[in-house]
Structures are given as structure tokens and as C-alpha cells.
C-alpha positions as CSV (number, residue, x, y, z in Angstrom):
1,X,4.1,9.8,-16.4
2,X,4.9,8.7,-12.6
3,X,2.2,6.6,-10.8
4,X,1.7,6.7,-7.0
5,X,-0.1,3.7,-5.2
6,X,-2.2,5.1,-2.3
7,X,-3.0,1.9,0.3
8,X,-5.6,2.6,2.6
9,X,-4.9,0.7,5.6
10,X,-6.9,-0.8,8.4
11,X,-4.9,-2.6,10.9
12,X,-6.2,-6.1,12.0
13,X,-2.3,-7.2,14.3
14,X,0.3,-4.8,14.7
15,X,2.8,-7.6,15.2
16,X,2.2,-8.8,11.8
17,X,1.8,-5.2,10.0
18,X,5.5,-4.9,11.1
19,X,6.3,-8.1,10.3
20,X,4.7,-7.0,6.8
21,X,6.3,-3.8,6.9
22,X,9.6,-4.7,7.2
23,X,9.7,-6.9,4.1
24,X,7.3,-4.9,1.4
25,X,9.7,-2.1,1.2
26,X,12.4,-4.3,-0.7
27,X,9.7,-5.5,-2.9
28,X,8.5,-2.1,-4.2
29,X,12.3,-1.3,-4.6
30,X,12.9,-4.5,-7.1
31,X,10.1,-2.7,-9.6
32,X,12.2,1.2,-9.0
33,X,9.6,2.0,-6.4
34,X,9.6,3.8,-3.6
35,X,7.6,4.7,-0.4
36,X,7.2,8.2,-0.4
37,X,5.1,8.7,2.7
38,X,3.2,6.7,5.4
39,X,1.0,7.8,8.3
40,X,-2.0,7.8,10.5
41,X,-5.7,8.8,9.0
42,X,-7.1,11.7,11.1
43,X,-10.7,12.8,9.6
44,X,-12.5,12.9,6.7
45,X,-14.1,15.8,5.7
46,X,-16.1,15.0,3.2
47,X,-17.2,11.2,2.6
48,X,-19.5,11.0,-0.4
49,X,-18.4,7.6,-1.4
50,X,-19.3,6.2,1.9
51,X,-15.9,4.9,2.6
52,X,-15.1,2.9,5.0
53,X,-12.7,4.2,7.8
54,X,-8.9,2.9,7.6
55,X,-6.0,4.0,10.5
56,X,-3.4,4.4,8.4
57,X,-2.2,4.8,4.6
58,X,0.9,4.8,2.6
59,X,2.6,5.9,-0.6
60,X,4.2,4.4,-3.5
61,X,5.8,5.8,-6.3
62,X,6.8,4.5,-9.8
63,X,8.0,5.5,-12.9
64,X,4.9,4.5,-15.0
65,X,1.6,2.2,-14.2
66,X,3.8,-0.8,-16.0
67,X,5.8,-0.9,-13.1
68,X,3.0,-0.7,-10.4
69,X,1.4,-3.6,-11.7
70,X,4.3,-5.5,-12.3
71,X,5.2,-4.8,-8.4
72,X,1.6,-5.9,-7.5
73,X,1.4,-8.7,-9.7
74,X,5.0,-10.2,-8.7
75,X,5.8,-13.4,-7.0
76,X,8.2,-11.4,-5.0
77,X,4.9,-9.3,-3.2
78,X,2.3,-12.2,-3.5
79,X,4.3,-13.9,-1.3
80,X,3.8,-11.2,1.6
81,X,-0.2,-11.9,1.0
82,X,-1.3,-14.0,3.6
83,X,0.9,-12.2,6.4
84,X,-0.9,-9.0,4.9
85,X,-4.3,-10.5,5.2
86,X,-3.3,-10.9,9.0
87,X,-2.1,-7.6,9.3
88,X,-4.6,-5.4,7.8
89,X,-7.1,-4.9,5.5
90,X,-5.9,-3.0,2.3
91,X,-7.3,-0.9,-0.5
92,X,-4.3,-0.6,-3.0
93,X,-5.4,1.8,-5.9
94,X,-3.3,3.7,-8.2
95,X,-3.4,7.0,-10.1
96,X,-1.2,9.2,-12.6
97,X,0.4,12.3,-11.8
């Protein structure tokens, strides 16, 4: 079963979000990721759960939830953390599809 990883996105520094952004792509990659989509948040239309409002989001894809964690969990993306905590503020979730 493929998983996507949704990350809602609230940019802190552009400068560093494409500093971040230029490097995460090869990480997803080493665990057969892929970004499937990226763009701007425009409304919500129905908020229930009281989120909190992001800019911006992006899409992952992998060939099973193994894999996602593996990605999150790697050396190889931990070591984009603290130029991601300058960039943004992230909620990384996954789900099945």
C-alpha cells in the first residue's frame, strides 16, 4: 500500500526554506520517495480541528509507511533539522492510500 506524507508548511525565512528545499528532495529519493506536489494554502473551508493556518504544503510519496519512517527517521534528513526549524514550522503526517 503506497503512503503519501502531507507537510503543512508555515514559512518562518524564505532564504533558508530554499536553502532547505534544495537539499530534502535528495533525501526522500535515498528511501524511493518522491515529491509529488508542492504549493501555496488558499482557504479552508471547513476547520473543525481548529488548525492552525500554514502558507504552503507539500507531498511525498512512498512505497509503504516502512519507508516513510525510515526517510524521517534517517541521519541523511535529521541532518536538514535545524535549517528546517529556521525555515518553517512543519506538521509532517502520513496516511495510506
Amino acid at each position: 500500500m503506497t503512503t503519501k506524507v502531507i507537510g503543512l508548511i508555515q514559512l518562518n525565512d524564505p532564504e533558508a526554506f530554499e536553502e532547505y528545499r534544495s537539499q530534502v528532495g535528495n533525501t526522500v529519493a535515498l528511501y524511493q520517495g518522491k515529491i509529488t506536489s508542492r504549493g501555496s494554502f488558499n482557504a479552508f473551508f471547513w476547520n473543525e480541528l481548529h488548525c492552525d493556518s500554514f502558507s504552503a504544503f507539500v507531498e511525498l510519496e512512498f512505497p509503504d509507511l516502512e519507508r516513510s519512517q525510515s526517510w524521517a527517521n534517517s541521519p541523511e534528513y535529521q541532518s536538514l533539522l535545524a535549517i528546517r526549524s529556521k525555515a518553517m514550522k512543519l506538521t509532517l503526517f502520513s496516511v495510506s492510500v
